[in-house]
LOVEXVO-447602 format. One line per 4 residues: number of its first residue (from 1); their letters; for each residue x, y, z of N, C-alpha, C. Coordinates in nm, 3 decimals, decimal comma. Each point is the difference from the previous one (the first is absolute). Example, Ala and Ser with C-alpha at 12.3 -4.5 7.8 and 13.67 -1.06 7.14 Angstrom:
2
1> as> 1,319 -0,569 0,780 -0,089 0,119 0,000 0,090 0,120 0,000; -0,035 0,105 -0,072 0,082 0,119 0,006 -0,077 0,109 0,073
end
This chain:
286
1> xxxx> 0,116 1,199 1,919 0,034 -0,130 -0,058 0,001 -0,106 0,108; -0,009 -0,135 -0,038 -0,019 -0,104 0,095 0,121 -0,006 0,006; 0,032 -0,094 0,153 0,164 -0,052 0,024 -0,004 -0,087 -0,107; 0,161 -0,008 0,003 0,081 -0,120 -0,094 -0,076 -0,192 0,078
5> xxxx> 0,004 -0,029 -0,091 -0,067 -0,114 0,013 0,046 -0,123 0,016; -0,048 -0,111 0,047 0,108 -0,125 0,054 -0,042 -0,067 -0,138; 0,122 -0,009 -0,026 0,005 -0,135 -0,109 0,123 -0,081 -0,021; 0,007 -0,145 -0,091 0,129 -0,050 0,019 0,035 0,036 -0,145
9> xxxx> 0,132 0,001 -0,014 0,091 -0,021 -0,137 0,034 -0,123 -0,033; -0,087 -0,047 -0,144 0,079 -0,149 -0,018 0,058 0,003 -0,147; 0,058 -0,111 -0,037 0,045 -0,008 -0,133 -0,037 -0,124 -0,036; -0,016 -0,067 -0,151 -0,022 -0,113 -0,039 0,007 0,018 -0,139
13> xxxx> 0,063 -0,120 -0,036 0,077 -0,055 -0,124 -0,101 -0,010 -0,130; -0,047 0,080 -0,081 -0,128 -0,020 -0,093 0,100 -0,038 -0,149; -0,012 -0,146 -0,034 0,083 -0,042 -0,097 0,158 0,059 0,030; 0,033 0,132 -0,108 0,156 0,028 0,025 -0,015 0,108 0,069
17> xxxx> -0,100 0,032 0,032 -0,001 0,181 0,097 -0,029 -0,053 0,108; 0,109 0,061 0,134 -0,036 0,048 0,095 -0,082 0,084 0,011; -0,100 0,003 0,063 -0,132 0,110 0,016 0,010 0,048 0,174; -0,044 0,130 -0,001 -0,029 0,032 0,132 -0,141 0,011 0,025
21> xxxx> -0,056 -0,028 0,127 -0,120 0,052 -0,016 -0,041 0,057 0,210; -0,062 0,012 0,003 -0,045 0,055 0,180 -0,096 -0,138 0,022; -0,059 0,028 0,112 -0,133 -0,059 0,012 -0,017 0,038 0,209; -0,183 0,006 -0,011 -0,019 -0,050 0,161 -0,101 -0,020 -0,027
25> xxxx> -0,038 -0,061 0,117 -0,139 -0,053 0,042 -0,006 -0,113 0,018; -0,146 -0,107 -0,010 -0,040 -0,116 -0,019 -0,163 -0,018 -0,028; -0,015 -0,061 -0,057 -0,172 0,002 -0,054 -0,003 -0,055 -0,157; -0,117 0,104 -0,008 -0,013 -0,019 -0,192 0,118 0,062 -0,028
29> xxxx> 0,028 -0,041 -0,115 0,164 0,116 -0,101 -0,060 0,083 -0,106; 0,091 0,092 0,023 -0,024 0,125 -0,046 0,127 0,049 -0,093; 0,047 -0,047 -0,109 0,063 0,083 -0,064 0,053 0,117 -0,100; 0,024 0,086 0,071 0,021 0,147 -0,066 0,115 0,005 -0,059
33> xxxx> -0,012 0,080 -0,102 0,090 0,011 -0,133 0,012 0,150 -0,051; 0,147 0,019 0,055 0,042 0,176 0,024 -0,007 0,059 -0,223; -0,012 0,116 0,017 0,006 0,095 -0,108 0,145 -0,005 -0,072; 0,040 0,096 -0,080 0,115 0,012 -0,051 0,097 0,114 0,027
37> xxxx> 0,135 0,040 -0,083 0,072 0,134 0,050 0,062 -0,041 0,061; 0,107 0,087 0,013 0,166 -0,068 0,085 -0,019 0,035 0,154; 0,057 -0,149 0,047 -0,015 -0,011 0,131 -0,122 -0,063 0,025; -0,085 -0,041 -0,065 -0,122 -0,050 0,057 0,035 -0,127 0,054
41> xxxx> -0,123 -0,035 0,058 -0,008 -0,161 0,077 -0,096 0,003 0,114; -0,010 -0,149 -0,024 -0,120 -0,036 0,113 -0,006 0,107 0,150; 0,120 -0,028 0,020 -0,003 0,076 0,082 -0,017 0,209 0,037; 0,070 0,037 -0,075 -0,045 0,132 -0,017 -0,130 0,041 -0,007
45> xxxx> -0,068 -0,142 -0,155 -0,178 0,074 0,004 -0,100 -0,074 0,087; 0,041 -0,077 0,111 -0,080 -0,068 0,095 0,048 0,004 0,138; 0,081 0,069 0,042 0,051 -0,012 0,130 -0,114 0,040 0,099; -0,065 0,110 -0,091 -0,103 0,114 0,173 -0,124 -0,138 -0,033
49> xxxx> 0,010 -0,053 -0,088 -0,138 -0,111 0,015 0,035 -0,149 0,035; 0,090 -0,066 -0,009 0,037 -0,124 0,059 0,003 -0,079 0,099; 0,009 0,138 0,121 -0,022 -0,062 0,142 -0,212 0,001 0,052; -0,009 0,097 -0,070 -0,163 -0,002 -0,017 -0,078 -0,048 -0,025
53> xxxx> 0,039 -0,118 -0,148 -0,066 -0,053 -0,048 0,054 -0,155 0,035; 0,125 -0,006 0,080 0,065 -0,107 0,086 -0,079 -0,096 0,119; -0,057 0,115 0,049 -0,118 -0,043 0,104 -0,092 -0,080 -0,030; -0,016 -0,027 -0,129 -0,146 -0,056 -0,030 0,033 -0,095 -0,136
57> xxxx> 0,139 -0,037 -0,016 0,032 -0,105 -0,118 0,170 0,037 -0,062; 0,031 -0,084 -0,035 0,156 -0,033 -0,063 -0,007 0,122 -0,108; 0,073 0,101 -0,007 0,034 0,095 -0,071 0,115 -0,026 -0,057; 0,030 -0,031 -0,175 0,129 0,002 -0,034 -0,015 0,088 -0,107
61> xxxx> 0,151 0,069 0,011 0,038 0,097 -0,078 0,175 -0,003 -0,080; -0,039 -0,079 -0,116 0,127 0,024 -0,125 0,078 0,085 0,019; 0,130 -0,025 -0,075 0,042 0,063 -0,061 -0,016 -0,049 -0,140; -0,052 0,115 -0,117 0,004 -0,056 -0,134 0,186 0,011 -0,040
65> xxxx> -0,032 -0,077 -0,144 0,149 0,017 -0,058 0,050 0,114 -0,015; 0,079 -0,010 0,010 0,098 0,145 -0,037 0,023 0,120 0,132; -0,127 -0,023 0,134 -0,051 0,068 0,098 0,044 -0,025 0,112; 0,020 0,075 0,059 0,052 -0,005 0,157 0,129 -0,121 0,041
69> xxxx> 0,000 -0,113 0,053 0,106 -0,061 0,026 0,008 -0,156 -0,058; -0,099 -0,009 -0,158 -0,008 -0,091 -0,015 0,100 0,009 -0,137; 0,003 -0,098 -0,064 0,147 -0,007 -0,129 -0,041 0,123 -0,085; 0,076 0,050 -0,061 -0,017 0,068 -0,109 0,089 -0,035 -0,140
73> xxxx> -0,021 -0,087 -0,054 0,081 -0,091 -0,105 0,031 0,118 -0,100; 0,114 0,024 -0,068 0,059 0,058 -0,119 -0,073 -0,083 -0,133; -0,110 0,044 -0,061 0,026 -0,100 -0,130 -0,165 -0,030 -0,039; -0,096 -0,076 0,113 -0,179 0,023 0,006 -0,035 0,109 -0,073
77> xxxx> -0,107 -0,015 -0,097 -0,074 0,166 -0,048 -0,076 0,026 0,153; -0,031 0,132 0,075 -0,086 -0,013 0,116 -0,095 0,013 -0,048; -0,101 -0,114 -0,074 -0,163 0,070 -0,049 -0,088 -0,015 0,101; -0,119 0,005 -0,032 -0,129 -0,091 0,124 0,022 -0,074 -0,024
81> xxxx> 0,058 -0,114 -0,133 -0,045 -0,140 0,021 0,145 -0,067 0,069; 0,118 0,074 0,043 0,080 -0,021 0,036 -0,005 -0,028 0,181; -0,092 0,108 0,031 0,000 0,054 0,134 -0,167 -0,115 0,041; -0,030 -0,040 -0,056 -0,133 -0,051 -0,008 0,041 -0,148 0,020
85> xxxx> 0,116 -0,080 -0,081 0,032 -0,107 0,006 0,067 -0,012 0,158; 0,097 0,070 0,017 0,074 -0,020 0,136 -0,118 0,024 0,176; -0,086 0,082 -0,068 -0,115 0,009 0,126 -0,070 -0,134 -0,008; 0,004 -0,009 -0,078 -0,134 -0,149 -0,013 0,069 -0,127 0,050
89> xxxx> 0,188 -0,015 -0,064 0,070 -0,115 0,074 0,045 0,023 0,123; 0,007 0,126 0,067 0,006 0,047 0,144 -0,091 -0,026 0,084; -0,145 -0,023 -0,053 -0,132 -0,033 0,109 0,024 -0,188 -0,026; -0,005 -0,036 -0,135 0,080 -0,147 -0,001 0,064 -0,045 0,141
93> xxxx> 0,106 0,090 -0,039 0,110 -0,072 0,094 -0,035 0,058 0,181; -0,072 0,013 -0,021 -0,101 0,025 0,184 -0,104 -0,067 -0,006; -0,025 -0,068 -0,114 -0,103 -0,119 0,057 -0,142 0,058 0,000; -0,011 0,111 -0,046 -0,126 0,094 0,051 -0,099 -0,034 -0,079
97> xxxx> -0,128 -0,082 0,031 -0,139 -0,021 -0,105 -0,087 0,111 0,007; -0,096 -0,004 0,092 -0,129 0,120 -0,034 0,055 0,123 0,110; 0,018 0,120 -0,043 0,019 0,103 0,064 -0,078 0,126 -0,061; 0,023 0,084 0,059 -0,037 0,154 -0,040 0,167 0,072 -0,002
101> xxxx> -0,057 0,082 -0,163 0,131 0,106 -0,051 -0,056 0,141 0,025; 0,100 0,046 0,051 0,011 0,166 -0,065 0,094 0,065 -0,058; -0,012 0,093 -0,042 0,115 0,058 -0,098 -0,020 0,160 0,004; 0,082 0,057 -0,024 0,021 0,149 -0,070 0,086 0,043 -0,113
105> xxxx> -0,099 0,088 -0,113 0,098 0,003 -0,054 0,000 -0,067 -0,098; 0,157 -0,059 -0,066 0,028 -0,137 -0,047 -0,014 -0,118 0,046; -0,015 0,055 0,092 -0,003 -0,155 0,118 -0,179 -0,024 0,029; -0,089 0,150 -0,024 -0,120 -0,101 -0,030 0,033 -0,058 -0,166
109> xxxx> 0,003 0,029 -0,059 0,009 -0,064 -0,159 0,071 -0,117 0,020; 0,060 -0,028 0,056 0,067 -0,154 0,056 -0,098 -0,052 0,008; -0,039 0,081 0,181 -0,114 -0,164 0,050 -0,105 -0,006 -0,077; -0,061 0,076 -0,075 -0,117 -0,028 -0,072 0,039 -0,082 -0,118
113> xxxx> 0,125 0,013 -0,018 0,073 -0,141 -0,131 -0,001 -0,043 0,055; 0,011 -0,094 0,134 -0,006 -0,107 0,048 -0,067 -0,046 0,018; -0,142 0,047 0,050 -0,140 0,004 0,013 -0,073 -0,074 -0,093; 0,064 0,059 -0,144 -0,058 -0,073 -0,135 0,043 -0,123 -0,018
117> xxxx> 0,145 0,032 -0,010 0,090 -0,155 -0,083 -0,008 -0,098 0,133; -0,064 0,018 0,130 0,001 -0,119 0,050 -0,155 -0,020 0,094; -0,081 -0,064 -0,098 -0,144 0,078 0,053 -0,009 -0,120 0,123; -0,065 0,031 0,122 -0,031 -0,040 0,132 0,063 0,011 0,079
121> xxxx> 0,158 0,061 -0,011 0,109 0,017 0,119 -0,036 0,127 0,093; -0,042 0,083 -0,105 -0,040 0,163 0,106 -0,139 0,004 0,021; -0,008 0,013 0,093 -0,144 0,018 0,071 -0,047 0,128 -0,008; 0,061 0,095 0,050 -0,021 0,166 -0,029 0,105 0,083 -0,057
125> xxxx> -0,029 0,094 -0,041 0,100 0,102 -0,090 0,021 0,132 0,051; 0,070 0,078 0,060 -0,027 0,120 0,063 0,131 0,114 -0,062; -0,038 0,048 -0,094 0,095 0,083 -0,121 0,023 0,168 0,037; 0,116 0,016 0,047 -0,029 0,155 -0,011 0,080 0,095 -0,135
129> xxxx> -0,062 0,094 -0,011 0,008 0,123 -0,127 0,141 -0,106 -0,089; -0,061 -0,035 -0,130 0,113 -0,078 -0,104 -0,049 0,072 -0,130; 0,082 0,081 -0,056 0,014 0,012 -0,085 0,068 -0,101 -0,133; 0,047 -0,115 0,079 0,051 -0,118 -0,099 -0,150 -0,051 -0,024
133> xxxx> -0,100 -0,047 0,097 -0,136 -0,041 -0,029 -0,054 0,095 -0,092; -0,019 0,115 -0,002 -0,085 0,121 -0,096 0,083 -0,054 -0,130; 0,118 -0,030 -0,005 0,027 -0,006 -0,148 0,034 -0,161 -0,074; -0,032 -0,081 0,116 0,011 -0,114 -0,065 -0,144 -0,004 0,014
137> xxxx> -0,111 0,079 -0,010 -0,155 0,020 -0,019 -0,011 0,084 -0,110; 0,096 0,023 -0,051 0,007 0,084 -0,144 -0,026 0,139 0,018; 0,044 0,000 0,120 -0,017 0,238 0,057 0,124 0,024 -0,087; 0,000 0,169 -0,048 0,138 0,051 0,018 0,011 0,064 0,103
141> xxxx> 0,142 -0,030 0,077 0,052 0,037 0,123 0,057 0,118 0,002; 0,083 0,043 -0,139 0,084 0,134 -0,021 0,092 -0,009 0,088; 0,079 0,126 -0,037 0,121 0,012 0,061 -0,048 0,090 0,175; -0,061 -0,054 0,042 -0,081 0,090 0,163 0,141 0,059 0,085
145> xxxx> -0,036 0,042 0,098 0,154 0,102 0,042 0,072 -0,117 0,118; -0,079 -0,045 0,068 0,073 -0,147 0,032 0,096 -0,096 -0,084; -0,054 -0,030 -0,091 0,093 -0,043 -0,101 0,078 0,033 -0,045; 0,032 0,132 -0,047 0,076 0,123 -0,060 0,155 -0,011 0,118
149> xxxx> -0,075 -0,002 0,144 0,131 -0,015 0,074 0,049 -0,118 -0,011; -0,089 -0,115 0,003 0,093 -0,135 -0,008 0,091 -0,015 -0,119; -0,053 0,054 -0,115 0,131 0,036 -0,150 0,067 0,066 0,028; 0,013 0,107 0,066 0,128 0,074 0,063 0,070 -0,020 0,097
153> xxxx> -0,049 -0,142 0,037 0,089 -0,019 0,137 0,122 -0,032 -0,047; 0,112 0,058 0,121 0,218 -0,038 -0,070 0,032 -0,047 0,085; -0,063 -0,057 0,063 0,092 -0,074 0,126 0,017 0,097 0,106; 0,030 0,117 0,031 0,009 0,073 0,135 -0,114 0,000 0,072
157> xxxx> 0,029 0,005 0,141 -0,153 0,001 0,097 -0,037 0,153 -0,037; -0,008 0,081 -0,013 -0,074 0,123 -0,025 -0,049 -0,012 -0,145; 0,013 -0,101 -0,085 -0,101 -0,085 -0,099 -0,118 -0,063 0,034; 0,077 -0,075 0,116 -0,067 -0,105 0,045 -0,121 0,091 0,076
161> xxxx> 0,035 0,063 0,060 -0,106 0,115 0,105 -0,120 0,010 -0,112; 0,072 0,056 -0,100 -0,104 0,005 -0,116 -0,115 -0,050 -0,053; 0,054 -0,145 0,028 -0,054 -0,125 -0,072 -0,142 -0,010 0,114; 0,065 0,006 0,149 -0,085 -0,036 0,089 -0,069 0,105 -0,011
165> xxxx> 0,013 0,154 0,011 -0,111 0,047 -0,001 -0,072 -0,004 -0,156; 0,021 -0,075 -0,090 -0,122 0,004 -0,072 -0,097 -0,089 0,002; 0,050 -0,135 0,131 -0,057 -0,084 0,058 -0,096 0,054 0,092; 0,059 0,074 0,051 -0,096 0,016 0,158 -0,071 0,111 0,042
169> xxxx> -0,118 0,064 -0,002 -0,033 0,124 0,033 0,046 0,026 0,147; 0,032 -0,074 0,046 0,084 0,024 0,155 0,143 -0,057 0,011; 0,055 0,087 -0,109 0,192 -0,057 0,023 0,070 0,041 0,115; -0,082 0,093 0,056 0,049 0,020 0,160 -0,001 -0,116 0,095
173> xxxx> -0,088 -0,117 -0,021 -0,020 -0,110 0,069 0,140 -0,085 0,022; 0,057 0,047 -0,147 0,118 -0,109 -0,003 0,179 0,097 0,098; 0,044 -0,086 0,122 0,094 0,088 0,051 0,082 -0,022 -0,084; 0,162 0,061 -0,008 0,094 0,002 -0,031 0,079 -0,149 -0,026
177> xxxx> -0,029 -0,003 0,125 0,044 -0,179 0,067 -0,054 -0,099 -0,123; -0,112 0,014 -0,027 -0,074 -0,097 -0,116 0,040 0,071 -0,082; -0,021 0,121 -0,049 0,095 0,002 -0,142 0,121 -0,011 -0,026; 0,115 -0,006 0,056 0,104 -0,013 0,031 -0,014 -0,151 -0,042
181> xxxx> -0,048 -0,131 0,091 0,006 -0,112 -0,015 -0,073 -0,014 -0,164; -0,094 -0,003 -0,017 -0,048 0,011 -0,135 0,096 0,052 -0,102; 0,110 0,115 0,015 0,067 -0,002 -0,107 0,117 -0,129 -0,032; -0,004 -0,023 0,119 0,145 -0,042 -0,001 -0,042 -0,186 -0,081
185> xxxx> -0,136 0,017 0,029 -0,017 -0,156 -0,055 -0,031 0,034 -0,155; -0,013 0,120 -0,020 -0,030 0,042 -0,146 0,177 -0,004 -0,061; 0,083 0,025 0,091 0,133 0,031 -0,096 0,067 -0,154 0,006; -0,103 -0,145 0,040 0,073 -0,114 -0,041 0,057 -0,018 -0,072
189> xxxx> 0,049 -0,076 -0,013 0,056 -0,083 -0,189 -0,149 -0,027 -0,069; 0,008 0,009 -0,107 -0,115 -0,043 -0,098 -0,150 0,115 -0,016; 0,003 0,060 0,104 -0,143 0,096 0,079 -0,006 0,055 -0,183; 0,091 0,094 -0,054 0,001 0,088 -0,093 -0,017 -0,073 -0,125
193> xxxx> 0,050 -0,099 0,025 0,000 -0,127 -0,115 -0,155 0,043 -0,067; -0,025 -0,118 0,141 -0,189 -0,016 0,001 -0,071 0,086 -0,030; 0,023 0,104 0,060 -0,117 0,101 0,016 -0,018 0,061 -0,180; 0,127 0,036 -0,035 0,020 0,043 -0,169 -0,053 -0,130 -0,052
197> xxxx> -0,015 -0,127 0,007 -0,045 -0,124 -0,063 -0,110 -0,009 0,022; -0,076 0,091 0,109 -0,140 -0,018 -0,010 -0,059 0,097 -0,076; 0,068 0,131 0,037 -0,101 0,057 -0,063 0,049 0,028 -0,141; 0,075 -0,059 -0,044 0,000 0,008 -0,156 -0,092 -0,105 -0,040
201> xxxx> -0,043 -0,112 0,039 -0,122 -0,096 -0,021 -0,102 0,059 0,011; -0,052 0,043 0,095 -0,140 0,106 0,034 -0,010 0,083 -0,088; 0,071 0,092 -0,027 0,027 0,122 -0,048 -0,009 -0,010 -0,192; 0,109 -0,127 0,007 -0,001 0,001 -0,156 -0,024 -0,158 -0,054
205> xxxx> 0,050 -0,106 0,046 -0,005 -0,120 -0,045 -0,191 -0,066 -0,047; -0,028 0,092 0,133 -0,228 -0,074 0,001 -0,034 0,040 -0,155; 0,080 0,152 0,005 -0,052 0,084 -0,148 0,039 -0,106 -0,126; 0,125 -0,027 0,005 0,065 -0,075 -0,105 -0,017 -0,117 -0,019
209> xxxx> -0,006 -0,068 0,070 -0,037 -0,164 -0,004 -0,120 -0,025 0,059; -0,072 -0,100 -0,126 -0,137 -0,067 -0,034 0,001 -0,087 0,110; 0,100 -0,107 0,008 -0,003 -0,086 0,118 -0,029 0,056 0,125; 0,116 0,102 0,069 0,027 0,039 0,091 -0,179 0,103 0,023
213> xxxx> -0,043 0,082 -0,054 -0,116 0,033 -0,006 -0,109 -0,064 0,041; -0,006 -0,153 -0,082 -0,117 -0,060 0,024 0,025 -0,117 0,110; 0,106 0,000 0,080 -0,030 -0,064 0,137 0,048 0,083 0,124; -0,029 0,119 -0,021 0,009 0,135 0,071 -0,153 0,024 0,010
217> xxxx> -0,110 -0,020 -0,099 -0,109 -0,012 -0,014 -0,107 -0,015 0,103; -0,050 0,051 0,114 -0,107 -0,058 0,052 -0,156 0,049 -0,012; -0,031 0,069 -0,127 -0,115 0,081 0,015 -0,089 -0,109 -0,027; -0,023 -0,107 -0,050 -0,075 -0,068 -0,057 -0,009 -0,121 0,156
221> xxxx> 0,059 -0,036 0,067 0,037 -0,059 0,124 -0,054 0,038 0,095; 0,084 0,121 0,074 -0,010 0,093 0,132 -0,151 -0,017 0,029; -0,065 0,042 -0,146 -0,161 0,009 0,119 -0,108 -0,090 -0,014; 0,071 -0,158 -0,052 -0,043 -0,122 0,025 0,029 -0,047 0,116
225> xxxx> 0,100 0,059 0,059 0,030 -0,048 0,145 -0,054 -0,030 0,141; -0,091 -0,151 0,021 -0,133 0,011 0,089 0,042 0,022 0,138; 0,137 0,064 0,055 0,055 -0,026 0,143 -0,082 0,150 0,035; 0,006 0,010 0,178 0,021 0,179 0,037 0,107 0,074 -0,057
229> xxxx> 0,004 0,078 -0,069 0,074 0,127 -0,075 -0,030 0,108 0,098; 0,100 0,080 0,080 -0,016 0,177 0,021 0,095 0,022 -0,015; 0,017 0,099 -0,054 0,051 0,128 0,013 -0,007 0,107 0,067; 0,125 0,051 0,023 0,035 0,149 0,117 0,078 0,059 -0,114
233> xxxx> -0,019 0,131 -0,005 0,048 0,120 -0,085 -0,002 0,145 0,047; 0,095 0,023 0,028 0,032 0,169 0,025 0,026 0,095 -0,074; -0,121 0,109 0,020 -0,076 0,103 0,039 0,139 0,056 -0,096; 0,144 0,022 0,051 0,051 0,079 -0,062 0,102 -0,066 -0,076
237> xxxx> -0,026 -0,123 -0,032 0,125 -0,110 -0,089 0,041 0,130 -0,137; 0,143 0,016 -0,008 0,080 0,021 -0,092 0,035 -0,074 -0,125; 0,014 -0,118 0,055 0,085 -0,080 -0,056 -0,104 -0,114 -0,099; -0,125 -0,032 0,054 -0,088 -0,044 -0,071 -0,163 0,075 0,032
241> xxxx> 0,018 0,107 -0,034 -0,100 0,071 -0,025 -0,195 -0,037 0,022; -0,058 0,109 0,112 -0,132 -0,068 0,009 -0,052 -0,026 -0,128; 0,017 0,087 -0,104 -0,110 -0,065 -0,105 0,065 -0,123 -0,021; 0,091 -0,101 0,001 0,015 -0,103 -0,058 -0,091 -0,109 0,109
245> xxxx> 0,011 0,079 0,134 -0,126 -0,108 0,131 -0,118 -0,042 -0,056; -0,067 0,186 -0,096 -0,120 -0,006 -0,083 -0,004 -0,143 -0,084; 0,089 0,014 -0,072 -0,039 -0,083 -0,140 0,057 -0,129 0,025; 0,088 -0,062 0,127 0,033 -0,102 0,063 -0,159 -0,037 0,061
249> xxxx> -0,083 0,101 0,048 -0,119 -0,087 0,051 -0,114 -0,011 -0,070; 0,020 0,088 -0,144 -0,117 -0,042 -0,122 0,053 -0,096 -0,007; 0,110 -0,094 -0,031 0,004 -0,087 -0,070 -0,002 -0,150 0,091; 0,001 0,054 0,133 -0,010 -0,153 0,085 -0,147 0,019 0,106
253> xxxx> -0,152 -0,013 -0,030 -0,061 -0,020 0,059 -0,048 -0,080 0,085; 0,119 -0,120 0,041 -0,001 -0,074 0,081 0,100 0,074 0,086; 0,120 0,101 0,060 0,023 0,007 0,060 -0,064 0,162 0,089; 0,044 -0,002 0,094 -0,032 0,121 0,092 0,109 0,074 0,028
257> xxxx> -0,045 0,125 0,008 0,146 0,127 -0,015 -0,048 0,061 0,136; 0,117 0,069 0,023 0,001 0,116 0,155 0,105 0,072 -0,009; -0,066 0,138 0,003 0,124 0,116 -0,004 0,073 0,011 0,165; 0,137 0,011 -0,009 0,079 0,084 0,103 -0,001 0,144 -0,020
261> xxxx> -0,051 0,084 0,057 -0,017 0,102 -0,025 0,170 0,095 0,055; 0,033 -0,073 0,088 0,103 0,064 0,001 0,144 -0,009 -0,038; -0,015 -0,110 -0,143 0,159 -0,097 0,025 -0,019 -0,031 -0,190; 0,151 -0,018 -0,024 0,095 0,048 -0,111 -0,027 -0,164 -0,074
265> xxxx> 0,104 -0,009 -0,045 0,039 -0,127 -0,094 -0,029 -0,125 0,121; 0,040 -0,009 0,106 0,060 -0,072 0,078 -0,130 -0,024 0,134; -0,083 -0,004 0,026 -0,131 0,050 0,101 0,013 -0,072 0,074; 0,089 -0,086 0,079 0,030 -0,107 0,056 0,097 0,081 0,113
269> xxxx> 0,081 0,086 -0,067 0,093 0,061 0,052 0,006 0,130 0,032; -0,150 0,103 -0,080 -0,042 0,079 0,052 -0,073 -0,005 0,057; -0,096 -0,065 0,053 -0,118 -0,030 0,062 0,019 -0,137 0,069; 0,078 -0,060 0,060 0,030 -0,138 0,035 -0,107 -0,028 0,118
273> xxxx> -0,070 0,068 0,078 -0,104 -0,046 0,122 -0,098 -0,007 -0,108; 0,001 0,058 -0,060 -0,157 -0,028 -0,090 0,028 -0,087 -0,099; 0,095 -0,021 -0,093 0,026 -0,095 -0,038 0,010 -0,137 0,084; 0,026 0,035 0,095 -0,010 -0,166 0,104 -0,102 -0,050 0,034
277> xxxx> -0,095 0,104 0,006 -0,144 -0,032 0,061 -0,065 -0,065 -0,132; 0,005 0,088 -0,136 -0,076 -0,099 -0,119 0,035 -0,125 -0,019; 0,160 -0,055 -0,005 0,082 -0,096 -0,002 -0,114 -0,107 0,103; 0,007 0,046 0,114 -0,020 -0,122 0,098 -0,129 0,004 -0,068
281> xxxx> -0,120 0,069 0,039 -0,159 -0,001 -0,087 0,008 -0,080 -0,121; 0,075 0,030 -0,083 -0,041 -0,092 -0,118 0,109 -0,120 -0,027; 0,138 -0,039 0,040 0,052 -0,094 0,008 -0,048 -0,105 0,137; -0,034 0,066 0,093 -0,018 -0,131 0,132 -0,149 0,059 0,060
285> xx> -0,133 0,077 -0,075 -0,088 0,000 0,081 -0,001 0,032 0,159; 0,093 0,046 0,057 0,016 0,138 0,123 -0,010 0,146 0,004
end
């Protein structure tokens, strides 16, 4: 694994949420937008890539709502269009015009909502393994064994262990020290709130509600989208399954796919030198 990486911790006021987010560098901006599951945050799913991709442009990394050290309000439904509104007044309130997004995860299904609802701000798109994209493309996702642990997660770190390894084909990567810290930001106030508020939306609300369905919607969109699109997907994802990479790249022939052959839900974090090297290649042309 790469060393721990230089970055700063900041906070800023987005309407009534305090938000956390990281950032380094200076250059073009680059903002990445972490996955879901307790304890997540910018920081956890971007740390081995931040100082890497620091070298060569302004790297910022969120915290979404409900995630890592930013508010977690009692009372918000957590949907996408919830988590979608507060990302979009968070780049607002940084002033940020044309940049490049990446995401994993939920957090690609973010930036590629952002991508749409604000056409000329993102310049490039760089998405890894989302099973929120496969099904707001009209895939079924099923209940995959990644997922299976995130519904069984109870709050104890030997849950949590769980959770991560259905993230990571290399949960050995993660020490003690980081899971340890990762739980403890999972046992916040609100963490359990959220996390049950999301995935009862995902899970059951998309099914039930017409509204909520049809601006969850991007199959008719996604592959009108004239920016660079790639995708990175691993070889042994659990949690959003290669065949959904398959039928994620029938349906967007404007973007370009690349397997990690050796890395889980998370390929950033199993594979982070090689993930750094595509990053710089297709976000900054090095």
């Amino acid at each position: 694994m790469s060393s721990a990486p230089s970055y700063v911790s900041r906070f800023v006021r987005v309407g009534p949420y305090k938000t956390h987010y990281i950032e380094w560098g200076d250059g073009p901006t680059v903002v990445l937008v972490h996955g879901g599951g307790p304890g997540a945050s910018g920081e956890f799913a971007w740390r081995n890539n931040i100082g890497a991709l620091g070298q060569h442009g302004r790297i910022i990394c969120p915290d979404l709502m409900g995630y890592g050290l930013t508010d977690k309000p009692i009372g918000p439904e957590y949907s996408h269009v919830f988590l979608a509104e507060h990302l979009a007044a968070f780049i607002d309130t940084l002033c940020l015009d044309e940049f490049c997004m990446g995401g994993n995860s939920m957090g690609a299904y973010l930036a590629a909502r952002y991508a749409l609802d604000h056409p000329g701000r993102v310049k490039k798109l760089l998405l890894v393994g989302s099973g929120t994209i496969a099904t707001g493309l009209g895939l079924e996702m099923g209940m995959t064994e990644g997922l299976q642990r995130l519904v069984n997660y109870d709050g104890s770190k030997e849950s949590l262990r769980g959770v991560v390894a259905g993230l990571m084909h290399h949960p050995e990567h993660i020490s003690e020290e980081q899971l340890e810290r990762r739980h403890q930001q999972a046992q916040l106030p609100g963490v359990m709130e959220s996390q049950k508020s999301f995935l009862n939306f995902f899970r059951n609300k998309l099914k039930a509600d017409p509204g909520a369905a049809q601006w969850f919607d991007i199959r008719h969109r996604l592959p009108k989208l004239n920016i660079p699109m790639h995708f990175i997907w691993g070889r042994h994802d659990v949690f959003a399954t290669p065949d959904l990479a398959d039928g994620v790249a029938a349906m967007l022939p404007n973007a370009t796919f690349e397997w990690f052959e050796d890395a889980g839900h998370v390929c950033q974090n199993d594979e982070p030198a090689h993930y750094n090297q595509v990053a710089m290649r297709f976000l900054f042309g090095v």
